[in-house]
Structures are given as structure tokens and as C-alpha cells.
Residue, then its C-alpha position, 0 to 999 in steps of 0.5 A: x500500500x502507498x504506507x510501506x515503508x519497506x522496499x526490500x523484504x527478505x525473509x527465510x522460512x524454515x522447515x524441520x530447522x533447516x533453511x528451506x526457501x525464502x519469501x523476497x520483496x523487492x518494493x514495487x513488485x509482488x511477493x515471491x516465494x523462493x525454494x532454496x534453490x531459487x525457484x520460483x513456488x508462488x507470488x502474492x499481492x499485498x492483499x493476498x499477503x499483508x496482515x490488515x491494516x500493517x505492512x507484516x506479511x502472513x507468512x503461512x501461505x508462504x510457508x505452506x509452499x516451501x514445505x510443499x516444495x521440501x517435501x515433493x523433493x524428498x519423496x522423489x529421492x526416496x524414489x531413486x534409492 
């Protein structure tokens, strides 16, 4: 929204301890969840992802992606043992 006052975001999301991606935001453009490998799981508008009436990110759906993205990637080396 025109009250930001942040205009780089970079935050790690973690999944069992370990540094699994990151939500990234570079003001104007949207917010961008990162696997550790950089590739690119979603993005958000500030309404999708903005707390009402604050510039915090809700970081569940972000979250919710990276373990996703974590987990997919565990079964498929599961499969190739």
C-alpha cells in the first residue's frame, strides 16, 4: 500500500530447522516465494499477503509452499534409492 515503508523484504522460512526457501520483496513488485534453490513456488499481492491494516506479511501461505516444495523433493529421492 502507498504506507510501506519497506522496499526490500527478505525473509527465510524454515522447515524441520533447516533453511528451506525464502519469501523476497523487492518494493514495487509482488511477493515471491523462493525454494532454496531459487525457484520460483508462488507470488502474492499485498492483499493476498499483508496482515490488515500493517505492512507484516502472513507468512503461512508462504510457508505452506516451501514445505510443499521440501517435501515433493524428498519423496522423489526416496524414489531413486
Amino acid at each position: 500500500p502507498e504506507s510501506a515503508t519497506m522496499a526490500y523484504f527478505l525473509k527465510p522460512l524454515t522447515y524441520n530447522s533447516q533453511v528451506a526457501g525464502f519469501l523476497v520483496r523487492s518494493y514495487p513488485s509482488q511477493w515471491t516465494v523462493l525454494d532454496a534453490q531459487s525457484a520460483v513456488l508462488g507470488t502474492f499481492t499485498d492483499a493476498e499477503i499483508l496482515v490488515p491494516k500493517t505492512n507484516t506479511p502472513d507468512l503461512r501461505a508462504s510457508v505452506r509452499l516451501v514445505q510443499k516444495s521440501a517435501d515433493e523433493k524428498a519423496i522423489r529421492a526416496r524414489s531413486m534409492q
